[in-house]
N, C-alpha and C positions, 0 to 999 in steps of 0.2 A: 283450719287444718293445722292452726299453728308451726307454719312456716315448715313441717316438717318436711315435705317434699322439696317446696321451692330454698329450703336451708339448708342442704344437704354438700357435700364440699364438692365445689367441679373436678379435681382428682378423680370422685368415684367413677362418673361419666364422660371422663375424657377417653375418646379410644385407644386404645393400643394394638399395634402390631405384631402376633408373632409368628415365626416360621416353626416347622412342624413338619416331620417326614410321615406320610401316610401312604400305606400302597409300595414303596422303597421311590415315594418321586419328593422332593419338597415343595413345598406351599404354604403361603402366608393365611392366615386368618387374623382378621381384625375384631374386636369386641371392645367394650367396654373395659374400665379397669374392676368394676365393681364384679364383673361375672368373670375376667380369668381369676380373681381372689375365690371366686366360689368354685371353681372348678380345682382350683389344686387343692380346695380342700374336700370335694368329692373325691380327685383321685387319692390324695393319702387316705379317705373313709375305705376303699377301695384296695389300699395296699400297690398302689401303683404310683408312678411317676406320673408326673400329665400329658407329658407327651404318649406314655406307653398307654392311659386313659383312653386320649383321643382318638389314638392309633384304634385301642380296641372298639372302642364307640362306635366307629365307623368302619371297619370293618365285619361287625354285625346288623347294622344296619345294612350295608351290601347285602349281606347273606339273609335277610328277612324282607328285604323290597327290592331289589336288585339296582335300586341306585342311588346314588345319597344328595339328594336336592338338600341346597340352600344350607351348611354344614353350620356355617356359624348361626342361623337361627336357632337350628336343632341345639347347638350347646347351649344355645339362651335357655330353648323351652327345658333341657335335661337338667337346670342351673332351677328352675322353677321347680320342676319334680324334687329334685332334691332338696329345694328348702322345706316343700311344703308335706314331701312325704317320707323323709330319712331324718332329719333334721328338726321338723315337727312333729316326729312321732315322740320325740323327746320332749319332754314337759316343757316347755319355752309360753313365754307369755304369748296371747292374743295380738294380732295385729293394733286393737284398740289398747288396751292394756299398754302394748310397748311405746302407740303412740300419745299416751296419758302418762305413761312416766316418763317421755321425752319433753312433753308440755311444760309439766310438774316442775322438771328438775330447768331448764330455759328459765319460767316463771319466779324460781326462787334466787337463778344467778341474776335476772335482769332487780329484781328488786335488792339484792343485796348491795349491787351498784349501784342503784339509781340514791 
């Protein structure tokens, strides 16, 4: 897999904290650091702030299942939809493709070192 999972920087998957008014109450959600970077950049796709994002997320979600189980998975899985169906509708390399030029380019700094 050439390291490309297990070499990824712990920053991306350290969690973080943030507070968040939903409903007019505040409430913390914890995530990853790699998925709140994807979400503020669905909400600026969005024309929203992220909190105003989140806010709306979830309150449509109320309003289509009447109640919103487990909030930060759901921004994970919404963090997935959007890579793979906003984000990958735009020309962007194959998952293989990106991790063959991650390889590639690894391959040609460790020999330029060695």
């Amino acid at each position: 897999m050439c390291h490309i999972f297990a070499g990824q920087a712990p920053e991306t998957y350290d969690s973080q904290t943030r507070s968040v008014r939903i409903g007019g109450h505040s409430t913390s959600i914890r995530l990853e650091a790699a998925f709140w970077t994807i979400l503020e950049e669905v909400a600026a796709h969005q024309g929203m702030s992220l909190g105003k994002f989140v806010t709306t997320l979830h309150d449509e979600v109320l309003n289509l299942h009447g109640e919103v189980r487990n909030f930060a998975s759901l921004l994970r899985c919404s963090c997935l939809i959007y890579l793979g169906e906003v984000r990958g509708s735009q020309k962007m390399p194959t998952p293989r493709e990106a991790a063959r030029r991650i390889c590639d380019t690894r391959m040609v700094h460790l020999t330029a070192a060695e």
